[in-house]
N, C-alpha and C positions, 0 to 999 in steps of 0.2 A: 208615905214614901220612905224606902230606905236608903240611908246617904251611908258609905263608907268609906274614910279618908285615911289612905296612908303615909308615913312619910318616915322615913328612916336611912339614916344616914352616921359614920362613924368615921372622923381625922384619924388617921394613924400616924403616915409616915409625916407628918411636917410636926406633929406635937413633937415626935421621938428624936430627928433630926437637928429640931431646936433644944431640947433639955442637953441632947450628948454633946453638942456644939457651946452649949454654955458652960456645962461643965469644963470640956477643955479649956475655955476663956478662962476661968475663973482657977485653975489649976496651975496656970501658966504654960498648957500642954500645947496652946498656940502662939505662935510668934504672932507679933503685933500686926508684921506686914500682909498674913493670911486675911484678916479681918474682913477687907472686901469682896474673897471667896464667901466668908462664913454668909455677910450680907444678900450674896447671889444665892446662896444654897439656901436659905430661907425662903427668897424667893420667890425659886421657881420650883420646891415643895409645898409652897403656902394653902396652894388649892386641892391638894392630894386627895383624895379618899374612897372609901369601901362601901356601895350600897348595897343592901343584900337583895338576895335575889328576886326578881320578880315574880310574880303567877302571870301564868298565863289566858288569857284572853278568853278560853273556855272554862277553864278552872274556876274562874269569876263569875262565869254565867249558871254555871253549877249553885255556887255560894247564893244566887237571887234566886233561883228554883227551888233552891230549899226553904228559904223564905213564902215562897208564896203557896209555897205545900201548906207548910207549918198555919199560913193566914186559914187556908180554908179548914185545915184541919181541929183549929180551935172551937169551929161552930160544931164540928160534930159531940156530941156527949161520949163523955168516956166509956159509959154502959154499952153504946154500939162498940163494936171489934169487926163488923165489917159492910165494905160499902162495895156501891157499882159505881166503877170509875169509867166515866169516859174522854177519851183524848183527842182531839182536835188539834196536833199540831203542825201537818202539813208534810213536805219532803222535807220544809227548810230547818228544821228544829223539832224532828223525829231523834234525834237522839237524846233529848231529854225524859224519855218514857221509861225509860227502864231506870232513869233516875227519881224519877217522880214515883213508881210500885216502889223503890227500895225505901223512900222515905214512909211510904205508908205502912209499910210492914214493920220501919224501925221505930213506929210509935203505938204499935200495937194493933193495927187495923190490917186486915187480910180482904182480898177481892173477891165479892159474891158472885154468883151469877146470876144475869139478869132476872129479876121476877117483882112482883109488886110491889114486896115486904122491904124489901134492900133500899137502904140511904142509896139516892144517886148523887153524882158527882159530875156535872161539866167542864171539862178545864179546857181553857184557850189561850196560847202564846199568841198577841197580835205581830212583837214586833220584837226584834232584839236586837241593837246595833251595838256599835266602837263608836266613841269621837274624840278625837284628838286636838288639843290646844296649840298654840303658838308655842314654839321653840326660847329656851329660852338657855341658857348657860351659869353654870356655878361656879364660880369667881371668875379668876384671870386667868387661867390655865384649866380651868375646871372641864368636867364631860357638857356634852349636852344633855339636856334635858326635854320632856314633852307632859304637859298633863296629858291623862287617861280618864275618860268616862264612858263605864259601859252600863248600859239601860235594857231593861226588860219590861216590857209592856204586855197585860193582857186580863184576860178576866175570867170569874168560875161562878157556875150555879151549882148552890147545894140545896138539894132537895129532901124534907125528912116531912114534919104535919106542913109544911107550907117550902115557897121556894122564895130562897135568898140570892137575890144575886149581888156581885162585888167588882168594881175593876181595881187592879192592881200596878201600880207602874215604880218599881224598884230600881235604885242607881247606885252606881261603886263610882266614886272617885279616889286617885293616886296619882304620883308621877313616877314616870319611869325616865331610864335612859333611852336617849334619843334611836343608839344603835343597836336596842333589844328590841327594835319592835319585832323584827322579822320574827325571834324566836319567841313574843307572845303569843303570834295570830295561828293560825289554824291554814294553811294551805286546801283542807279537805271540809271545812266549812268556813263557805264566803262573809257570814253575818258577822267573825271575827275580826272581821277586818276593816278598819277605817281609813278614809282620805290623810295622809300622814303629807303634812307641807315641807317642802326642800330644805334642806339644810344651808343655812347662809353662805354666799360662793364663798367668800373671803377665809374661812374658817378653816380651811385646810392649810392657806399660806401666811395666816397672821400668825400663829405657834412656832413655828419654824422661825420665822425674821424674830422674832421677839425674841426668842431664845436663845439667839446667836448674839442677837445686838448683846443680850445682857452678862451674854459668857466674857464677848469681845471687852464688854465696859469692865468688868472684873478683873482682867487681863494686863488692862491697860494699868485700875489705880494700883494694883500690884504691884508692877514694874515701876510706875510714878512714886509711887511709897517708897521702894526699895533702894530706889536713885537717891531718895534725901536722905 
C-alpha cells in the first residue's frame, strides 16, 4: 500500500510583527504606555500563517494511477516494448484511460493489437473514494482545518508464459483547509467528493467577541497606564 503524508506550513506575519515590535522596544522607539498594544498585537497575529497550496482531489488520483501502472509494469521484462492492454473501468473512472496509455508509452512500452504473441494486460479500478476527518483548528485565531484521505482500489492480470494476478489498494493522506474543499473536488466527477462534517456553529461568532474583548482590554490598560 502506498501511504502519502503531507503537511506544510510557514508563520510569516506574527514572527515579522514580533522582531519589528521588539526592536522598537528596545530602541526606545516605543513609549512605555504603548506596551499593552504591542502585547495585543502579538496576540492576535500569534496564529497567522501561509499554507501552500493544495492539489486537487483528482490530481491525487492521477498521482495513485500512476502508481499502480508502474506496479504492473515492473512484471513486464524490459525486452517486451509492447503489450495488449485492456481496461475495465466503467463510466465512473473512464477518465483514467488515456492516463494510464500515456504512462505506458512513457516507459517505453506501445499497444499491440490483439493476437496470440502480445503480453496481455487486465486492468481494473474497483473503487476510488475521498474521506474526510474531523475538523480540527490551528491555534487561537488559526484556519480550520480537515484531514484528507483519498484511496484507490483495484486489481490487474498480466499475462506473458503464465498469468499473474495482483490487487492493489493505494492511499494519500494530507490536511488541507477546511474552506478549500470546494476548490479540491471535481463537480464533474462524483468519486471526488467526500462526506465533509459541518463546521462548529460557534466558530463564526467566537473571532469576533474575542477580538473585540482584546482590543477593548488593550484600550483600557492604556488609558489606566496613562493616568498613573
Amino acid at each position: 500500500m502506498l501511504k502519502i503524508s503531507l503537511s506544510s506550513s510557514a508563520s510569516v506575519s506574527s514572527r515579522s510583527i514580533k522582531n519589528f515590535l521588539n526592536l522598537m522596544l528596545n530602541l526606545n522607539f516605543v513609549p512605555y504606555t504603548f506596551i499593552p498594544l504591542y502585547l495585543a498585537s502579538i496576540f492576535l497575529f500569534s496564529t497567522s500563517g501561509i499554507l501552500a497550496q493544495s492539489k486537487t482531489n483528482l490530481d491525487i488520483f492521477y498521482i495513485l494511477v500512476d502508481s499502480s501502472v508502474n506496479d504492473f509494469l515492473s512484471q513486464i521484462p524490459e525486452t517486451e516494448d509492447s503489450v495488449e492492454l485492456e481496461l475495465n473501468l466503467g463510466e465512473s473512472y473512464s477518465i483514467f484511460e488515456n492516463k494510464i496509455i500515456a504512462d505506458l508509452y512513457s516507459s517505453g512500452k506501445f499497444l499491440a493489437e490483439k493476437n496470440k504473441n502480445a503480453k496481455q494486460i487486465n486492468y481494473i479500478i474497483d473503487d476510488a473514494k475521498v474521506e474526510y476527518g474531523e475538523i480540527f483548528r490551528d491555534g487561537f485565531f488559526g484556519d480550520y482545518f480537515i484531514s484528507r484521505k483519498i484511496s484507490l482500489r483495484g486489481n490487474y492480470l498480466v499475462r506473458i508464459n503464465s498469468a499473474s494476478f495482483k490487487e492493489f489498494n493505494y492511499s494519500f493522506n494530507d490536511t488541507i483547509k477546511y474552506d478549500e474543499i470546494n476548490e479540491v473536488e471535481s463537480g464533474s466527477f462524483p468519486f471526488t467528493k467526500g462526506d465533509v462534517p459541518s463546521e462548529p456553529f460557534f466558530s463564526g461568532l467566537f473571532e469576533p467577541v474575542v477580538a473585540i474583548g482584546t482590543a477593548a482590554l488593550a484600550i483600557i490598560l492604556f488609558f489606566t497606564i496613562r493616568s498613573k
